[in-house]
Every structure is written in structure tokens, then in C-alpha cells.
N, C-alpha and C positions, 0 to 999 in steps of 0.2 A: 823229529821233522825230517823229509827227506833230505839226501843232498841237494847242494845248489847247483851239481854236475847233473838234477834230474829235472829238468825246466817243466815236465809236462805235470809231475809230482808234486810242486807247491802249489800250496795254500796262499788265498792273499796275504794272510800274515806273513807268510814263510816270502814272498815277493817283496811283502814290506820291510821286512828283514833283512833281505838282499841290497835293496834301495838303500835303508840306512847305513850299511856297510862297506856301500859304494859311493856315500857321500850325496847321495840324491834325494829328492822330494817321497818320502814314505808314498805320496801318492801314484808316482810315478811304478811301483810298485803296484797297484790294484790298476791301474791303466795296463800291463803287461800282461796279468791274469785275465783281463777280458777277453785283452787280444786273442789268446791262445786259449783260451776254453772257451771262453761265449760267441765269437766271433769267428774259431777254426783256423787261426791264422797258421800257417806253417813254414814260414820264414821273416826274420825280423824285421827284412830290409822292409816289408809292406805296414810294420806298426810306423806311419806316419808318423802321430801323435809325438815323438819320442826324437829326442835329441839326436843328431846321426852319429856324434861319436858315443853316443849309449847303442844304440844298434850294433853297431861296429861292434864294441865292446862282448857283450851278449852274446852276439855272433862267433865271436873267439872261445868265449870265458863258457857260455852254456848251449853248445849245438844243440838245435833239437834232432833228435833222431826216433821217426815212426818205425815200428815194425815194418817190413817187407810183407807185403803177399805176392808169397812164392805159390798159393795151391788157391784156386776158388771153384770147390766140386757144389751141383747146384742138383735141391733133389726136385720131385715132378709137381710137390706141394707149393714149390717156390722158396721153402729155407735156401739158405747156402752155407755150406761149413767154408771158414775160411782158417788153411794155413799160413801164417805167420813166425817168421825167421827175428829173432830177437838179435841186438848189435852185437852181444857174445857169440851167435850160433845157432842159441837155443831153437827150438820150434814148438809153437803154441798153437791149440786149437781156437777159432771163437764162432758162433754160431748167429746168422740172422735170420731173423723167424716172422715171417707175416704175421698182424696183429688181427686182431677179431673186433668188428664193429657194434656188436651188441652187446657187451658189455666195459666196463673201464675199471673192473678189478684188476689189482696190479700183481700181486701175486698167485694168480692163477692162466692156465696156457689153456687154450681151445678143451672142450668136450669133443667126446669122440662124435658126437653128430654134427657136430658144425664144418663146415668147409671153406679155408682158408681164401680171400680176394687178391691175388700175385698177381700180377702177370710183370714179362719183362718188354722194354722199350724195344729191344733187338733181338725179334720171333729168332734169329739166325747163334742166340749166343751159346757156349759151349757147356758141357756139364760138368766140364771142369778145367783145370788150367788156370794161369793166373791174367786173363784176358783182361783187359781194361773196357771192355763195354760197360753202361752204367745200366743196372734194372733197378724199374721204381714200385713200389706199393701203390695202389690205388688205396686202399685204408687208410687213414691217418696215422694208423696207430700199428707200430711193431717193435720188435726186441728182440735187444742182444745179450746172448750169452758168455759169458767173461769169461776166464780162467785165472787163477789166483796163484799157479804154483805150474812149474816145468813135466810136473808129475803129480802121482799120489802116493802118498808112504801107507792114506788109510786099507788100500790093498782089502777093499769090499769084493766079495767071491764073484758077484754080477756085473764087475763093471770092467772093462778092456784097460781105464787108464789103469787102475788099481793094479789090474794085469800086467803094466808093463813097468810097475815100480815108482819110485817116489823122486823127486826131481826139487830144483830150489826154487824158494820163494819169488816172486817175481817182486820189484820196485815198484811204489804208486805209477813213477810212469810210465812201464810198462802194462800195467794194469790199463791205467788213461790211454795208453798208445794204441793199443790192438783195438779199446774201441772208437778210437779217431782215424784208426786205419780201414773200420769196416764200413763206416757211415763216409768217408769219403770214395771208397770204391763205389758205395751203393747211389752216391750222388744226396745222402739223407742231411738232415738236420736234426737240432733237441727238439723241436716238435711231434709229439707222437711217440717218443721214444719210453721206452723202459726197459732199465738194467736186471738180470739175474747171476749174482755168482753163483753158475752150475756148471764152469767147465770142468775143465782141469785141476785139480787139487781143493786141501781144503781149505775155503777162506778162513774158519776158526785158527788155524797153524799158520797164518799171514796175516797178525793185527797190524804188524808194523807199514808192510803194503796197504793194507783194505781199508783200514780206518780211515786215515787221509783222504786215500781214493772216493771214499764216501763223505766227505766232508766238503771238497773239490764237485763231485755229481750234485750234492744236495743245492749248491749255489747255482745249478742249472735246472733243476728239477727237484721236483714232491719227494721225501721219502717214500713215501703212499707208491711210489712206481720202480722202487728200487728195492727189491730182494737177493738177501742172502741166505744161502744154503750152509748147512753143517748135518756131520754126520754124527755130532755131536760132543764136541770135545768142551766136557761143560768148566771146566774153570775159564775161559774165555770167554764164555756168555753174559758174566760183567764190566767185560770188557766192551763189549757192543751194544748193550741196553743201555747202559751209564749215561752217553749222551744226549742231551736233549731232543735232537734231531736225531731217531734212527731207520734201519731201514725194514720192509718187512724181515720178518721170519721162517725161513721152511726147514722143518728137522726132516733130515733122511731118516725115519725109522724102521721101516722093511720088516720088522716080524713084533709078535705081542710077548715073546715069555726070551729070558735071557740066554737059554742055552739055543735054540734055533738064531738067533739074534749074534748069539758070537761066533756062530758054524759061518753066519752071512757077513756078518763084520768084526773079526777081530778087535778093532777098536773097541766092543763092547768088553775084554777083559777088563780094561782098561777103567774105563766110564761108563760101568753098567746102567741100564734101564731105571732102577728106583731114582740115583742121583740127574738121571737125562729129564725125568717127568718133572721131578722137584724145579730141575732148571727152568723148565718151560711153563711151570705154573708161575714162577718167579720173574719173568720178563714182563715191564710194562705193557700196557697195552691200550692207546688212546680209543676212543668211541669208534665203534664201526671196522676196528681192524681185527685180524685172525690171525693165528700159528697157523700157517701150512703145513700137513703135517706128508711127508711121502714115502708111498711105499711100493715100492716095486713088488709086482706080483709075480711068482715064479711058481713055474708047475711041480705039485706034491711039496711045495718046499715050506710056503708061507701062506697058500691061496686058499686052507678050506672055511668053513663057515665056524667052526669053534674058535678060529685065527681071528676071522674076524669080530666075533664076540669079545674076547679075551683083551683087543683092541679099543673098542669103546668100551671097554668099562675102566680103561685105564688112564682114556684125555673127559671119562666123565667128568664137565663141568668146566672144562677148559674150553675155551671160544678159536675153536678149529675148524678146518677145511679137511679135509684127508682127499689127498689128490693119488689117484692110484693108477698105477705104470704098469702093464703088462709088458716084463721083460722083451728089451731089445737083443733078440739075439744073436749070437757073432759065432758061425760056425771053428772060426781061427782059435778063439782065445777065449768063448764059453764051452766047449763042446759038453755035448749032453746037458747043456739047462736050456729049458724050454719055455714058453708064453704058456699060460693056461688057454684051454678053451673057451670058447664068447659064454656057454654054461655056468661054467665055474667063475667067470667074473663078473657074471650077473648075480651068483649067488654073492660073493661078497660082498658085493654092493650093495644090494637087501638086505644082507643081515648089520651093516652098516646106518642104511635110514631106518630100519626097524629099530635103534636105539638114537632116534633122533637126530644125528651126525651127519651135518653136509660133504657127500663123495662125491665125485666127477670121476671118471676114466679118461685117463692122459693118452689118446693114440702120440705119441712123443713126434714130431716134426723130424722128416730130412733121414728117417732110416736108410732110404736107397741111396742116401749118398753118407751114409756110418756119420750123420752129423746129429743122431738123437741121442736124449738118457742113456748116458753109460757109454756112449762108441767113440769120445774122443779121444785120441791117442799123441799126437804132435811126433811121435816114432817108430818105430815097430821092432824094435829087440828091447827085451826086459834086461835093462844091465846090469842085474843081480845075477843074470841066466848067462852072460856072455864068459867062456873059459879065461882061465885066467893064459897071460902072456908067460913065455917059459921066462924063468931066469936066467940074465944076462950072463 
């Protein structure tokens, strides 16, 4: 359970827990947890409800403390990446992404023919900076991208975080923070909303963060609207099916045979392909839901049509989505990997529904402001790469 120095990170139980230990009504405990996740509250003095010298208390014993937004870059689709300064220091990505009115799957982001409904309240606001004007969605429906970890240690060849090294687990509520910190910039509420761990690090190497964190979302919201991402680190995949309530699923897969697959992710030395498939055939899966499966597409690397054959003959029979990403690329920190041409990713995609297999092509949200797949960094020096200090 988290600490009780982490107010945003308990569970009602975990509130009830507190209550009892503090000689209070267990219920007075599940009155707290409303206040502060159903109801947004962000300071005690306004839980009413609640005895003043409990407020008081609280107030001393568990400050809340939200991330900062120090950075809010906004791209021309209407995403906005937002940077967030953790109470350590830290700095963490999160992304918010206008929603799509015609459909209500939850784990899936716009086709590339669809076009996003943004606009902002204040035609005057900046593209970036941490301005406090509020823009709304006209759509009901949009979603935030989390981040799970300060970094990534999985160090995938396509991805900038990867690039810039692997960083510590965040706490549940830290997790809960950054996104009470975007949905009040944006002026938003839980209606409409849906969660993705796809920022920052891997959620599989943060049960002890994520699980909670989802346990905490689920009491606000559908699993059905809440996915997580792994790049596959499959002894933890019983970890996150196990409970009753869980959240979608999208495996980053990126190539069909294991040696292209470890050149793109190391991580596959590791937990090669045969044990990632077996995992994914092994995950529950109630009526009407799907593996997301994704794969970034990169030129000459992953993108031709035996890649994609080699692909569907390997989730034959598995109840998937294959959502496919033409590389976001980053002159700084990809140099020389490149997007396929619109050719070459039509051909993938045909040779994809030619084996029956739901594709969509992800144009990925917020590239011009480095807030798509792959471009969140929270830094910019790899400090695996920084020279070491001379000896004193």
C-alpha cells in the first residue's frame, strides 16, 4: 500500500486504514477519498464534511502536494504536452489529446483520416509556457497520457525517452498528480476522460506505482477507458491480469522475428517474442475487448510486406487491434531513422487486412510540439552520457 505521506495514492481502504489508526470512523476515511479524487478537492480546509481538528491534522500529517507545471507546449491539432516538476525535482512528461466523437473504443487514438474537434477559449494563448489560461474540448471525450517512471531503462532504438536513459519509479501519487495536474490546467473533469500509460517509462517495471493507481482510476471510471502499455516485460503480466477489474492492454511490438526485434528493443534479449505471445494469449479477456497490439513503423527497418505477413501469422487467433505508428522522428536523438513512405504503409496495411486483422494507421497527436509516440523526454542529457566529475 502506498504511504500515508502519499494522500493522492490511497485507496479507500488505504484511507480507511488511516482513519482507523487515527482513532476515527473507518468511514470518515472513504469521505476523504471522494473529496480528493471524485470531487478534485485540493486543499483540506474545503472538506467540509470533516471534523476541523481532522483537517487540521491532515493538513500537518499528509500535505498534498500536485506536480507543478512549469512547461505547457500546445501543438496545432490541439494536444498539449505538459511539463511537470515533481516535489524531488524530478521532471515528467504528460500529454492531452482531444478525443474522437465517432467512436468510444477505449484503446484505440484517431485513424489518420479523422480530424481532431480542439479549439481553445483564448484564440490569444501561447504554444507554450506554463500560462494559466484554460482551453476546453468541444468533444466530450479526450485523453491523458501518463507517465509511469522519471525515464526509461527499456532504451527502445525509436524512442527519445529511451534515448535519454532510465530514471525512478514514480509513487501512485505521483502518477494520480500529473493527471489532476493536467485536467485542472485544462479546466476538465472524469467525464469523457480516458487514461493511457504511454509516457514515460515502463508501467510493467512500476507494479507497485500503477496497480494502485488503477485501482484509485477504476473507482472513477470503466477499465474499458483505461490502457496500459508494456514493451513487454512478461513476468509481470500476472501481475496485471490477476485482478478482477483490469485495464486495457497494448503490447509494444515493433517487428515479427526476434533478431530485428532485439536490434529495435533490447528488452527482447531479455523476454524474447515466443514467451511475449504466450503472455498475450494468456491474458483474460472479457466480451468485446482486444490486445492492442503496436508497432512503430520505420523505414527499411520493420516496414516491408513479409514483416507484415510474418506479423499476422503470429497473433493468428488472438482478438487484436494492430495500431500502426509511422515513426515520429527526432532529428537530435533519432538521426538517420526515418517514417516510411504513404506506399509502403499502405502496403503494410493490406497485407495486414488481407489476413483478416483489424489495422488503423496512428498519425500519433502533438509531433510539432515533441508531445507524440516516442518524443517525451522530461530532460535533455542522457546521464549515462554526462563525463564523470574529476576526483576530489
Amino acid at each position: 500500500m502506498p504511504s500515508p505521506a502519499d494522500p493522492l495514492g490511497l485507496t479507500p481502504a488505504g484511507w480507511e486504514t488511516v482513519a482507523d489508526s487515527w482513532k476515527e470512523p473507518r468511514y470518515r476515511g472513504r469521505q476523504i477519498f471522494d473529496a480528493l479524487q471524485r470531487r478534485g478537492v485540493t486543499e483540506y480546509a474545503s472538506m467540509r464534511e470533516l471534523p476541523g481538528a481532522l483537517r487540521e491534522r491532515l493538513e500537518a500529517e499528509m500535505p498534498l502536494l500536485l506536480p507543478q507545471v512549469v512547461r505547457r507546449d500546445v501543438a496545432a491539432d490541439g494536444s498539449a504536452k505538459y511539463g511537470l516538476r515533481l516535489s524531488d525535482g524530478a521532471l515528467i512528461e504528460a500529454v492531452l489529446m482531444p478525443g474522437e466523437s465517432r467512436t468510444a473504443a477505449v484503446n484505440e487514438f484517431e485513424d489518420a483520416r479523422q480530424i481532431s474537434n480542439f479549439e481553445f477559449r483564448n484564440s490569444n494563448l501561447p504554444k507554450s509556457g506554463a500560462s494559466n489560461s484554460k482551453f476546453a474540448i468541444r468533444n466530450s471525450k479526450f485523453t491523458v497520457c501518463l507517465s509511469s517512471q522519471t525515464g526509461c531503462a527499456v532504451d527502445c532504438a525509436f524512442c527519445v525517452t529511451g534515448r535519454l536513459g532510465g530514471g525512478r519509479n514514480l509513487s501512485t501519487g505521483e502518477i494520480l498528480g500529473q493527471l489532476r495536474a493536467v485536467m485542472a490546467d485544462a479546466g476538465l473533469g472524469w467525464e469523457g476522460l480516458r487514461v493511457v500509460f504511454m509516457g514515460m517509462g515502463e508501467p510493467f517495471l512500476n507494479p507497485e506505482g500503477v496497480l494502485p493507481a488503477l485501482e484509485i482510476l477504476f473507482e472513477m471510471m470503466s477499465p474499458r477507458r483505461v490502457t496500459v502499455s508494456t514493451s513487454g516485460i512478461t513476468p509481470a503480466f500476472p501481475l496485471f491480469s490477476t485482478p478482477a477489474r483490469r485495464p486495457n492492454l497494448a503490447v509494444s511490438l515493433n517487428a515479427a522475428d526476434d533478431e530485428t526485434r532485439t536490434r529495435l528493443m533490447p528488452v527482447n534479449r531479455t523476454y524474447p517474442l515466443t514467451g511475449l505471445l504466450a503472455a498475450m494469449r494468456a491474458w483474460p479477456l472479457e466480451p468485446r475487448r482486444r490486445i492492442t497490439i503496436e508497432y512503430v513503423l520505420i523505414a527499411g527497418r520493420n516496414d516491408s510486406v513479409k514483416d507484415a505477413a510474418l506479423l499476422a501469422r503470429h497473433v493468428s487467433g488472438l482478438p487484436v487491434k494492430v495500431n500502426v505508428i509511422p515513426l515520429n522522428e527526432d532529428p537530435d536523438y533519432l538521426a538517420g531513422w526515418k517514417r516510411p513512405d504513404e506506399k509502403t504503409i499502405d502496403r503494410f496495411i493490406e497485407r495486414l487486412a488481407q489476413a483478416r486483422l483489424t489495422a488503423t494507421v496512428r498519425r500519433s497527436k502533438g509531433p510539432d510540439a515533441r508531445a507524440a509516440c516516442g518524443q517525451l523526454k522530461g530532460r535533455m542529457e542522457d546521464p549515462r552520457r554526462r563525463p564523470k566529475a574529476p576526483a576530489p
